[in-house]
C-alpha positions as CSV (number, residue, x, y, z in Angstrom):
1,X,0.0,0.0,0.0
2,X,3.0,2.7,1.0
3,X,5.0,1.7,-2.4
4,X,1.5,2.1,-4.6
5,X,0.8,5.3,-2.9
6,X,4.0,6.9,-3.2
7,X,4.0,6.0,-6.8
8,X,0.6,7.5,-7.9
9,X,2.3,10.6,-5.4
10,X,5.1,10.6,-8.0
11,X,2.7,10.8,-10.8
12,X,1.0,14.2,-9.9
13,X,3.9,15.4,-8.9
14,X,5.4,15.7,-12.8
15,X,2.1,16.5,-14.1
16,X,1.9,19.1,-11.7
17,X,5.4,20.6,-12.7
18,X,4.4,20.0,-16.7
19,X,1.6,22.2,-16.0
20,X,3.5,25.0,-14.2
21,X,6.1,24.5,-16.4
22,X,3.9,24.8,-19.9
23,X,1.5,27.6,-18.5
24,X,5.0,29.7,-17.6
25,X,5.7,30.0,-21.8
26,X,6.6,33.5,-22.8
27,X,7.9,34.9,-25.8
28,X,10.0,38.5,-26.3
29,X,11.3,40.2,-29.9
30,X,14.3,41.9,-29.2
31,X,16.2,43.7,-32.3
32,X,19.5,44.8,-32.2
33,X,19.2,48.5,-33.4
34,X,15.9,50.5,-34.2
35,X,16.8,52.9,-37.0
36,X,18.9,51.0,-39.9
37,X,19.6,52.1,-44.1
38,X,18.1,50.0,-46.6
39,X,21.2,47.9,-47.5
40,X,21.7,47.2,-44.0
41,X,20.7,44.4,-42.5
42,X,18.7,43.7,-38.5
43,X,19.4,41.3,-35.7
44,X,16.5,39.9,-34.1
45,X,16.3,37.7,-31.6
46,X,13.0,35.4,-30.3
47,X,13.7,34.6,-26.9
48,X,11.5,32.2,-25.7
49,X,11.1,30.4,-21.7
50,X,9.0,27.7,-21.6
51,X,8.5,24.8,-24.0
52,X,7.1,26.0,-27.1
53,X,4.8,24.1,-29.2
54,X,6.7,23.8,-32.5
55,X,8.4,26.6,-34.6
56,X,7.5,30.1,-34.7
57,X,5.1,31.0,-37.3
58,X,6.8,33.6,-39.9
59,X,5.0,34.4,-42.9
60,X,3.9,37.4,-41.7
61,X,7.2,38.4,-40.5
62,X,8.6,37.7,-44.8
63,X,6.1,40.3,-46.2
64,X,8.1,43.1,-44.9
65,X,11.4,41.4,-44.3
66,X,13.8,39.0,-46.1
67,X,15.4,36.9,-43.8
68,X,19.1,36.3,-45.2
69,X,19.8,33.6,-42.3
70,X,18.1,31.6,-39.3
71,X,19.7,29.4,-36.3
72,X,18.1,27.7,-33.2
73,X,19.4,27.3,-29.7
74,X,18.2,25.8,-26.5
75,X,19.1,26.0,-22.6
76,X,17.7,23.8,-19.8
77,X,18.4,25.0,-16.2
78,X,17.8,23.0,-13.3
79,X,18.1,25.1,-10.1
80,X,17.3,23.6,-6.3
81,X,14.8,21.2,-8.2
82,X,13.5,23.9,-10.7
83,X,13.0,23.0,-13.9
84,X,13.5,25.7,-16.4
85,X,13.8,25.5,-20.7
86,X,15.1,28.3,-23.2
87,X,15.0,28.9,-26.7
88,X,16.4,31.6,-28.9
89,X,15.7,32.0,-32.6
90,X,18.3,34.3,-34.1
91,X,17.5,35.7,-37.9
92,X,18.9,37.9,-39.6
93,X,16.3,40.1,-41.6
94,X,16.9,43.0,-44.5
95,X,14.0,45.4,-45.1
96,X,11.9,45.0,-48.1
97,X,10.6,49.1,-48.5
98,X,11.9,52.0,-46.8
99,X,10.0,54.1,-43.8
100,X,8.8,52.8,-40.5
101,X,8.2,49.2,-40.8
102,X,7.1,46.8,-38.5
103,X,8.4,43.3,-36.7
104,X,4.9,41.7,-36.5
105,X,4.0,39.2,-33.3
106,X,5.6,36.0,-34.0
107,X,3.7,33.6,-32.5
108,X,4.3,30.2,-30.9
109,X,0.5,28.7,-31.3
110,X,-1.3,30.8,-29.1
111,X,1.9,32.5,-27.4
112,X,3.1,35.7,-29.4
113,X,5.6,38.1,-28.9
114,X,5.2,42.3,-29.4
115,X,5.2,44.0,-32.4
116,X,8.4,46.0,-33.2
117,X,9.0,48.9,-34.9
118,X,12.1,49.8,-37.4
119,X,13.1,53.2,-39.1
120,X,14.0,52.1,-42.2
121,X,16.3,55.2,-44.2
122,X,17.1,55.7,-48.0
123,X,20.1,54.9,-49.3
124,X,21.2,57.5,-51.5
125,X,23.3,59.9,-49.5
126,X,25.2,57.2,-47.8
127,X,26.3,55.6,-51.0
128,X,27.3,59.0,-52.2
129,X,28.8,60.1,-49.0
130,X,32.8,60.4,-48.3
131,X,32.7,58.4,-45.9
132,X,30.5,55.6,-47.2
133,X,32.5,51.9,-46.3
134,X,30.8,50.1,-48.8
135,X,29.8,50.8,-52.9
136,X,28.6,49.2,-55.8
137,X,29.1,51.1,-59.3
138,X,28.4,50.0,-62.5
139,X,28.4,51.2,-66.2
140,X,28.1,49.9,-69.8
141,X,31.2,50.7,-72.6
142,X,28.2,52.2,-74.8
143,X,24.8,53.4,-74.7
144,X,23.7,52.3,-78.5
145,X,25.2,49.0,-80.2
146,X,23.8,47.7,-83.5
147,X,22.2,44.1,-83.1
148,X,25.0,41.3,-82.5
149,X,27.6,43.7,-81.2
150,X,29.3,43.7,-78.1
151,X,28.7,45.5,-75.2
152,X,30.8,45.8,-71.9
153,X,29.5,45.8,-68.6
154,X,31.7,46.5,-65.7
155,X,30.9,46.4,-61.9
156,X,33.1,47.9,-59.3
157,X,32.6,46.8,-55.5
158,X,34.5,49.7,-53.6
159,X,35.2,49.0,-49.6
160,X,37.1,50.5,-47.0
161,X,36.1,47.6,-44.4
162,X,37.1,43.8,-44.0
163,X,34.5,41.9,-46.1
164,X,34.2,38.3,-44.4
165,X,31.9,37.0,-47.3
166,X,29.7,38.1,-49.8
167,X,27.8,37.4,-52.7
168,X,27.2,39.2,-56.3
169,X,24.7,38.8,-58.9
170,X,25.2,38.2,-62.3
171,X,23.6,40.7,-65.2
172,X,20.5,39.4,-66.9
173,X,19.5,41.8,-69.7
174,X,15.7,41.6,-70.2
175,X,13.9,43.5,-73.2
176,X,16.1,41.6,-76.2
177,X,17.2,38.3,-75.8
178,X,20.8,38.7,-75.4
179,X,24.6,36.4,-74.8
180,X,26.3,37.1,-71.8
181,X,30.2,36.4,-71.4
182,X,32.1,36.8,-68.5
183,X,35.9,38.2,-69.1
184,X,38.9,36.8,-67.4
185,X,39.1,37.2,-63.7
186,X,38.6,39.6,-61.4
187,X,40.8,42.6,-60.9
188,X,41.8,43.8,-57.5
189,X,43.5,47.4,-57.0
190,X,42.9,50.6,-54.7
191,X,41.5,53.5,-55.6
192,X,40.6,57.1,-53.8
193,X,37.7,58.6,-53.5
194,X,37.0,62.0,-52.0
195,X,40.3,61.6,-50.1
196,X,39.8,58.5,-48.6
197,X,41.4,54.5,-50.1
198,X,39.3,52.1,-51.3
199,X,40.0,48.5,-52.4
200,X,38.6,47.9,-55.1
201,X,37.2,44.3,-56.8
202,X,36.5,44.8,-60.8
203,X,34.2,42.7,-63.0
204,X,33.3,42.4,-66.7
205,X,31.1,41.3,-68.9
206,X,30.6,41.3,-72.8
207,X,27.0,41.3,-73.8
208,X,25.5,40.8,-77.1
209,X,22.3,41.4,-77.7
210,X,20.8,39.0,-80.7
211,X,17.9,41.4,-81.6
212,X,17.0,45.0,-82.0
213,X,15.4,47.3,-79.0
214,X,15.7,48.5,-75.4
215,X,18.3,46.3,-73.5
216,X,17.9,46.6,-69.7
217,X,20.6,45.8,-67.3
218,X,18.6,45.4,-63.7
219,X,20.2,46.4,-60.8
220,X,22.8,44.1,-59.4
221,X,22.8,42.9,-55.7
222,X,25.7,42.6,-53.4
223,X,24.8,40.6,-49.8
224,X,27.6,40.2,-47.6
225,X,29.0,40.2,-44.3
226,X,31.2,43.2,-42.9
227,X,33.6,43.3,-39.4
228,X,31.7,45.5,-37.6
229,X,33.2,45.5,-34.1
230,X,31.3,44.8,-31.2
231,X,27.6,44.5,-31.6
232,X,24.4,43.7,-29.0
233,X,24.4,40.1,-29.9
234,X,27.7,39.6,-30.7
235,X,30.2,41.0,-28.0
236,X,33.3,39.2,-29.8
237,X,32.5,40.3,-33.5
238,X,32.9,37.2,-34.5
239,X,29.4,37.2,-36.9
240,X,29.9,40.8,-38.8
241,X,27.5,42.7,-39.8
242,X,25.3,41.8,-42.8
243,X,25.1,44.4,-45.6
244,X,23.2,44.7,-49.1
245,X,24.3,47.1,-51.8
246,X,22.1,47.5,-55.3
247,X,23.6,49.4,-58.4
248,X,21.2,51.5,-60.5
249,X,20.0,49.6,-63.7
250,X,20.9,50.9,-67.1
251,X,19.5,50.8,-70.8
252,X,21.1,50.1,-74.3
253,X,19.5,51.0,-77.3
254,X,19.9,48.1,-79.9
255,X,19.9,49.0,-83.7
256,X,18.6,46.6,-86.1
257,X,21.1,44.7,-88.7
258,X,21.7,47.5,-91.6
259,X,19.1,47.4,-94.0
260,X,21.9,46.8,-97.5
261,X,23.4,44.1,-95.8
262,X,22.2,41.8,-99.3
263,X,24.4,38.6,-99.7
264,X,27.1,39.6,-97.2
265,X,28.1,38.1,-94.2
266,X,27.1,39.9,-90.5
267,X,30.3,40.9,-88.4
268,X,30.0,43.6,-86.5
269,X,33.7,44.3,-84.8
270,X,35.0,47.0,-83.7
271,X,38.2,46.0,-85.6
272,X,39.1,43.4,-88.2
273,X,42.3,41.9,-89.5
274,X,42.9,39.5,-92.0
275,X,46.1,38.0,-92.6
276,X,47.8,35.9,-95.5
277,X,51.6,34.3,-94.9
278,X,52.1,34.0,-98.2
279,X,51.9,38.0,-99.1
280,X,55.4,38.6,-97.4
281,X,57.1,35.2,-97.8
282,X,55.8,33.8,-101.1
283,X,56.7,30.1,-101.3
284,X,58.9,28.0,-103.4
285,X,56.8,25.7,-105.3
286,X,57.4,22.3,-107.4
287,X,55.2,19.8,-108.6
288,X,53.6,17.1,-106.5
289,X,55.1,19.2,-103.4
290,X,52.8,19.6,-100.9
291,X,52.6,23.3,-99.5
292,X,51.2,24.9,-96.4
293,X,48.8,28.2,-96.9
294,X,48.2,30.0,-93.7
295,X,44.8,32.5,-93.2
296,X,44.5,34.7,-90.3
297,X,41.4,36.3,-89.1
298,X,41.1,38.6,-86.1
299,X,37.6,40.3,-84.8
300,X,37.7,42.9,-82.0
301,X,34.5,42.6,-80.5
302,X,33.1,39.3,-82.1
303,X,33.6,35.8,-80.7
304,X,35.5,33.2,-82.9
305,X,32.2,31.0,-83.2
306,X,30.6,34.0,-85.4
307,X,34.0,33.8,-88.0
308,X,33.4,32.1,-91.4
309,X,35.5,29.6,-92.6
310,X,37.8,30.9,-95.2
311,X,37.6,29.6,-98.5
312,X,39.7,31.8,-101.6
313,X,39.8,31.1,-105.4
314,X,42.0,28.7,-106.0
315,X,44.0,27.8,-109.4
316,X,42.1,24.3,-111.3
317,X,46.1,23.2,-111.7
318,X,45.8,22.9,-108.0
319,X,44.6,19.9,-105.4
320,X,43.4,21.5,-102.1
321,X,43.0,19.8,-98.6
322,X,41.5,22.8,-96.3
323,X,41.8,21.9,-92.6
324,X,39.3,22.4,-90.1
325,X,39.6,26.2,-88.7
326,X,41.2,26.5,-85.3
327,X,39.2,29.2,-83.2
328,X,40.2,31.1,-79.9
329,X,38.6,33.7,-77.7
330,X,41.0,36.8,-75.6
331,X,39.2,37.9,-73.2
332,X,40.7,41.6,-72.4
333,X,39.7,44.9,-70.7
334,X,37.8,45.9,-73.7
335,X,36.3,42.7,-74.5
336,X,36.3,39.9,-76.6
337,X,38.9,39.0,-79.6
338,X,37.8,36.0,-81.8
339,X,41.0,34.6,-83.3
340,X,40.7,32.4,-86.4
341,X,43.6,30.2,-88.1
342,X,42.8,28.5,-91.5
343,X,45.2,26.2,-92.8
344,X,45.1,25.2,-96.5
345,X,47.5,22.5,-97.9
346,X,48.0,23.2,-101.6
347,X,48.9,20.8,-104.0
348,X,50.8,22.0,-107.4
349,X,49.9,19.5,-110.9
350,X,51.5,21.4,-113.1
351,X,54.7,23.9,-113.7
352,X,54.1,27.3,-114.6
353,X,53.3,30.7,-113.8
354,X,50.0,31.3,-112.0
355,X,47.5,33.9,-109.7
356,X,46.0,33.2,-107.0
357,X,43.0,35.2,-106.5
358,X,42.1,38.1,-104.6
359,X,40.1,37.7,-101.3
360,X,37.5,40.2,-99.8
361,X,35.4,39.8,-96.5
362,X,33.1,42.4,-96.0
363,X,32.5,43.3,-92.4
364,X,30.6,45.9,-89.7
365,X,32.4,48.7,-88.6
366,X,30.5,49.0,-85.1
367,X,32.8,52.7,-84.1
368,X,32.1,54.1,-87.2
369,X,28.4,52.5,-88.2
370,X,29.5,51.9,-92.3
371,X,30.5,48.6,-94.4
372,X,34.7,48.0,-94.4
373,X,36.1,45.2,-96.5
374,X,39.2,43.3,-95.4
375,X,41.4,42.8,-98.4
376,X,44.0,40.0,-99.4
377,X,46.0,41.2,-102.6
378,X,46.3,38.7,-105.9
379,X,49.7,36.5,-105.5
380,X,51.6,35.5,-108.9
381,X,53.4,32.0,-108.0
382,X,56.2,30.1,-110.0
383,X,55.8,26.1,-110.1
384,X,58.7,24.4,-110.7
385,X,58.8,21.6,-112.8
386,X,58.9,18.0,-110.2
387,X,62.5,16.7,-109.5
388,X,62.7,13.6,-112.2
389,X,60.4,16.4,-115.0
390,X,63.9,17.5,-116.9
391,X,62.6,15.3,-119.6
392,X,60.1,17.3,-120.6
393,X,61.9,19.9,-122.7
394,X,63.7,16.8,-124.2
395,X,62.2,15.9,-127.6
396,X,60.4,12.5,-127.7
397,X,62.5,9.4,-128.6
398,X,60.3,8.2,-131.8
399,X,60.6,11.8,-133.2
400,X,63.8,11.7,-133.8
401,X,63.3,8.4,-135.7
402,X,60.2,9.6,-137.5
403,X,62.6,12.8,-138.6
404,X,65.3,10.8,-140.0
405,X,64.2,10.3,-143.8
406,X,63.9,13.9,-144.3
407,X,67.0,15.1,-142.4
408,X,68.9,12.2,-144.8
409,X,67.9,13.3,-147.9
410,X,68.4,17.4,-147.3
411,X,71.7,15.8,-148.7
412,X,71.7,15.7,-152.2
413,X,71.2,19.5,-152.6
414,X,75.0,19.2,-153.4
415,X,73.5,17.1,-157.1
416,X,71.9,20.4,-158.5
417,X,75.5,22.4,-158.2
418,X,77.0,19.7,-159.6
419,X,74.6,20.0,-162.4
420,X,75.5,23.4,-162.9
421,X,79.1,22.8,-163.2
422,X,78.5,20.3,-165.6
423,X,77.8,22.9,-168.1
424,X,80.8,24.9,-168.0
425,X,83.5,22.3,-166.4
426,X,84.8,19.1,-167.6
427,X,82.6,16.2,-165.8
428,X,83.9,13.2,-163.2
429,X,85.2,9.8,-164.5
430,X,82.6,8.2,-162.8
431,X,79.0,9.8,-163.6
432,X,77.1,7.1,-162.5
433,X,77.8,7.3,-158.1
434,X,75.7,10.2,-157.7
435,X,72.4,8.1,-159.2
436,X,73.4,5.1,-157.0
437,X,73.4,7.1,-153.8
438,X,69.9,8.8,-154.4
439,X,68.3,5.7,-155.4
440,X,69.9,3.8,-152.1
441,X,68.8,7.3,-150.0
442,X,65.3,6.9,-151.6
443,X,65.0,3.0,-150.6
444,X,65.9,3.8,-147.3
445,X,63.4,7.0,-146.8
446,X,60.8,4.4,-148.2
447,X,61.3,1.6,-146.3
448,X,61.7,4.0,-142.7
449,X,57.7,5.5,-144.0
450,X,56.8,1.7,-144.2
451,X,58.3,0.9,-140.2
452,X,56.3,4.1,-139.3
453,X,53.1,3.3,-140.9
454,X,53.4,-0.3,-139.6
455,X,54.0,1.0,-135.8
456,X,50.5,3.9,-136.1
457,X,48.6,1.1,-137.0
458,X,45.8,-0.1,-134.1
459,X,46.5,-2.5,-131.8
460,X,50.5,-2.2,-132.4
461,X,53.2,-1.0,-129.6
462,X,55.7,1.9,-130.6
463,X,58.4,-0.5,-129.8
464,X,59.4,-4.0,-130.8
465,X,58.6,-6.9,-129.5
466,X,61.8,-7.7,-127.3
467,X,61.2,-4.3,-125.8
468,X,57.8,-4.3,-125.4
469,X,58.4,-7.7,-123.5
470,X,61.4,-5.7,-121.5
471,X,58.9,-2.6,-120.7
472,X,56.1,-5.4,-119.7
473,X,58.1,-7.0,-116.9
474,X,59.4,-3.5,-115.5
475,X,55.4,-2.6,-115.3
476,X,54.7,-5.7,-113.4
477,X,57.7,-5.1,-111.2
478,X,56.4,-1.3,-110.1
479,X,53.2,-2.8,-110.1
480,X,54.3,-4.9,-107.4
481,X,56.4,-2.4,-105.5
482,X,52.8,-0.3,-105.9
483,X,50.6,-3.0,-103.9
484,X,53.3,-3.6,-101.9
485,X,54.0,-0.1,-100.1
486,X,49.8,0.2,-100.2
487,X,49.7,-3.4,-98.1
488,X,52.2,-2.2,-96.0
489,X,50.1,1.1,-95.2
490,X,53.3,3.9,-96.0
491,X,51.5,6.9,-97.9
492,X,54.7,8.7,-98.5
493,X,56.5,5.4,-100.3
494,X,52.8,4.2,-102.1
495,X,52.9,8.0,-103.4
496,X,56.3,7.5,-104.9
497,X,56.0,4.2,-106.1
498,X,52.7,5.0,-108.0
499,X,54.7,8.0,-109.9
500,X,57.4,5.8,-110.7
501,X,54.4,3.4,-112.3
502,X,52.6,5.8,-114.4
503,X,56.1,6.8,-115.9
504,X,56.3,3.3,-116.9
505,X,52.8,2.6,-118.5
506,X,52.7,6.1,-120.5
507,X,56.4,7.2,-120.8
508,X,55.9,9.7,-123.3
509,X,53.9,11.8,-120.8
510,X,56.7,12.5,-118.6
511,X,55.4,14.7,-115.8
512,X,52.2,14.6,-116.5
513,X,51.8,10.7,-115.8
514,X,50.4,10.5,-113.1
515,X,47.8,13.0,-113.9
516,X,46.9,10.8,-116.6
517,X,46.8,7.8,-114.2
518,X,44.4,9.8,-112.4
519,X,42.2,10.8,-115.2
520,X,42.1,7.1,-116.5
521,X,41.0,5.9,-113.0
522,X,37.7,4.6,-111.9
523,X,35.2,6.0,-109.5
524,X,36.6,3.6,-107.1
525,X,40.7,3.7,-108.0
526,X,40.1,8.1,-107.9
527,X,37.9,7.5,-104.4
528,X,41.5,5.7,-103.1
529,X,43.9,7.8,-104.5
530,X,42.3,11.5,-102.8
531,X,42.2,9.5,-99.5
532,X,45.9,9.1,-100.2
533,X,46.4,12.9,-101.4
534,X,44.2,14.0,-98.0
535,X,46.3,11.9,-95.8
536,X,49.7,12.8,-97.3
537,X,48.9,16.6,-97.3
538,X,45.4,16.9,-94.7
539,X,45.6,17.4,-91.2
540,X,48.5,15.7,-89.7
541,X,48.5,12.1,-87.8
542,X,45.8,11.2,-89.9
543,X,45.3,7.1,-90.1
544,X,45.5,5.7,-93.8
545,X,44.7,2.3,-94.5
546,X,46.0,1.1,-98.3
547,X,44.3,-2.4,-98.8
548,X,41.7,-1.0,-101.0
549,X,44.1,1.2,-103.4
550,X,45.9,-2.1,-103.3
551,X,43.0,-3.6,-104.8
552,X,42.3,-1.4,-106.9
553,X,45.8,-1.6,-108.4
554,X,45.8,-5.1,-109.3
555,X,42.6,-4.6,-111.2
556,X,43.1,-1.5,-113.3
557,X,43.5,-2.1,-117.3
558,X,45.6,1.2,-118.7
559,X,45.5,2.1,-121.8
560,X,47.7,1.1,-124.4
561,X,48.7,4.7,-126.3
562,X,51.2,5.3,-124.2
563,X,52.2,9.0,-125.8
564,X,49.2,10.2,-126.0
565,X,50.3,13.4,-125.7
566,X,47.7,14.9,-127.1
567,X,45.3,13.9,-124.0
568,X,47.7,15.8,-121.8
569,X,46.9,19.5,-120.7
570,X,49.7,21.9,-122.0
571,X,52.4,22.2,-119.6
572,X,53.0,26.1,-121.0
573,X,49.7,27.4,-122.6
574,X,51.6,30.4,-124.5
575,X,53.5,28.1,-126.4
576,X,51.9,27.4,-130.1
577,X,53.4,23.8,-130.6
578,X,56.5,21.7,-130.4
């Protein structure tokens, strides 16, 4: 009976304390200052004693106030068998308008604290005033840009007190859609203002709008925390002081794209350069020797994603292998510089004198508002003829053969003189040599017309048959070498040998063999040999895999004319004949 009693004793005993201890709940606002600017930001403490039921209730608190932060902490105090609980809700709140705003009652279910009011001020004057610890400035590089161009933005954050944190927006033009670039990194230097040091962080940014209008820049934001010495809440200054600045927004008026733009490219710059190796250092070139053009392009104000690709005029008695454009952004103080490199391997077929066209880009002059071309002058070039070509001026081995007969028998003009004499001077012992000799010279001029009509005729080789059987086995034999350096993947010794081949099956074509080779080719043999031409003279460290020209060698049937001259384009177009 004493343990039960004693027991149900205990019981009433808590509830009894629970009751004193939940009816004593009270709840007190307390803000660290009463008059603050707008970019500053308020302390305020809910101190609560007691056990609240659940959090305080704050949306009406947020209609008037932004709270940047929020923490929680508890106490429990036991004193000669008193039970006593604590809780403190510090936030951190920045006004939303100016003038005398109110805390509401933050209530705790049906426990609320006071209202409090706050003087809020402008912030004008202060940011304006000499001694102001904190600014925000910001400006545009131009007030009008024409649709596409490039506008800078810079924003300036000036203090004169330790900044433990903070936090900037970024622009975000509204009105035209627009591109927003950040340049580089942040600068840091001092400054002086009315007298007094600042340290100074610097920002930019390059915008372009992509249509035509009123550009707005909103006001940027700046939240951060600032050492602020000792404060109510915070006796160490261990928590700073939270601040807010807000720049003013500004306006751009965006012109439309020029009305005459036509067929022309749009590239608006505020500076353009365009740039061509070969106008100070023209090359040496030779046939079949690969050659490296260079193209530079260079757009103040214009990204290198906007540049064309750069394609001059180039001569028909050159092969061409265009790499892919290299492109590069610098970012700098007065924004960006799109940087464009165009590479151009050139090919020479033929020897000669020849032009390379001029080259125009047109572009937007964005300073002075007018059409500018950039200009590349016409380049005259001298091809050599290739290495083994010395042949070429060389006449042709059957034409001296052909031109035998007639060079032979220019030698009886002597006969008519001695004709002549025979009227006037006594006449040889032996008058019958001279008849013998033009009758032997006019068998012989014969017989050499027969050989030649014999070796025209279709179907016949220009050389006999022991050499024909000799020229048959060296064809085979480069052949050979052909497939071989092709199976064995080497583009730079297939190349070679495949010259060396076409020499063999059309020798009177000299130079121009393998041009004829070429021209001869089918779909598939031509497909193989440019993959060979772009790998030997494309973009460097390209793969090349020769099983199929390989292929394609063993099958291919020349033709038997081999000097057909005739099919050969002239070597010096000027010249009237041989």
């Amino acid at each position: 009976m004493v343990n039960r009693g004693s027991f149900f004793l205990l019981v009433l005993l808590f509830l009894a304390l629970g009751e004193s201890i939940a009816a004593a709940v009270t709840v007190q606002a307390v803000a660290d200052r009463d008059r603050i600017s707008a970019d500053e930001s308020l302390q305020l403490q809910l101190r609560v004693s007691g056990s609240p039921d659940g959090d305080p209730d704050l949306n009406a608190l947020e209609k008037n106030w932004e709270i940047l932060s929020r923490a929680k902490s508890s106490q429990v105090q036991i004193i000669n068998g008193s039970f006593s609980r604590s809780v403190v809700y510090n936030l951190t709140l920045m006004p939303r308008k100016q003038g005398t705003v109110m805390i509401p009652a933050v209530c705790f279910s049906g426990d609320c604290s006071l209202p409090l009011p706050i003087e809020v001020t402008g912030t004008a004057d202060k940011d304006t005033a000499a001694d102001a610890p904190l600014l925000l400035e910001t400006e545009v590089s131009r007030r009008q840009v024409v649709a596409q161009g490039q506008v800078v933005f810079r924003v300036r954050l000036l203090r004169r007190v330790d900044l433990l944190e903070g936090q900037l927006g970024e622009p975000q033009p509204t009105g035209v859609a627009a591109v927003v670039k950040k340049l580089g990194d942040d600068r840091n230097y001092e400054t002086r203002r009315n007298g007094r040091l600042y340290q100074v962080i610097e920002r930019d940014y390059a915008i372009f709008p992509q249509g035509s209008g009123k550009m707005t820049i909103p006001a940027l934001q700046f939240d951060g925390s600032i050492a602020a010495g000792r404060a109510r809440f915070d006796p160490f200054g261990r928590q700073g002081r939270r601040v807010r600045r807000t720049s003013k927004p500004l306006q751009v008026d965006v012109l439309p794209i020029p009305a005459d733009i036509g067929g022309r490219q749009w590239l608006p710059a505020a500076a353009l350069e365009l740039h061509d190796d070969w106008q100070s250092r023209p090359p040496r070139l030779q046939v079949g020797e690969p050659v490296t053009r260079t193209l530079r392009l260079k757009a103040t104000g214009l990204p290198s994603a906007r540049l064309p690709k750069l394609e001059p005029g180039i001569p028909a008695s050159f092969k061409s292998y265009p790499d892919q454009p290299q492109r590069e952004d610098a970012s700098t103080t007065d924004g960006i510089t799109g940087n464009l490199v165009q590479k151009i391997a050139l090919v020479p077929t033929r020897p000669g004198r020849f032009t390379l066209p001029a080259f125009d880009l047109d572009w937007w002059d964005t300073k002075a508002g007018r059409w500018r071309k950039a200009h590349l002058d016409a380049l005259d070039l001298e091809v050599a003829p290739a290495a083994d070509g010395t042949a070429v001026t060389t006449p042709v081995k059957p034409v001296p053969r052909v031109s035998r007969p007639s060079t032979v028998s220019a030698e009886p003009a002597p006969a008519p003189v001695s004709q002549g004499a025979s009227s006037g001077e006594p006449r040889p012992s032996s008058p019958g040599f001279w008849p013998w000799l033009c009758l032997a010279l006019a068998v012989g001029w014969l017989l050499t017309l027969i050989l030649v009509f014999r070796r025209r005729q279709p179907g016949r080789l220009a050389v006999d048959a022991d050499e024909a059987d000799e020229a048959g086995g060296d064809e085979k034999k480069v052949r050979r070498v052909v497939v071989q350096a092709a199976r064995a993947h080497r583009p730079d010794k297939t190349r070679r040998a495949l010259e060396d081949w076409s020499r063999t099956l059309w020798p009177g074509a000299e130079v121009g063999a393998y041009e004829r080779l070429y021209r001869e080719a089918g779909p598939e043999l031509r497909s193989e040999l440019d993959e060979l031409d772009r790998t030997l003279y494309g973009r460097a460290g390209r793969p090349w895999r020769g099983d199929g020209l390989a292929d394609r060698i063993i099958s291919f049937v020349p033709s038997t004319d081999k000097n057909n001259d005739a099919a050969l384009p002239e070597l010096y177009p000027g010249r009237s004949g041989r």
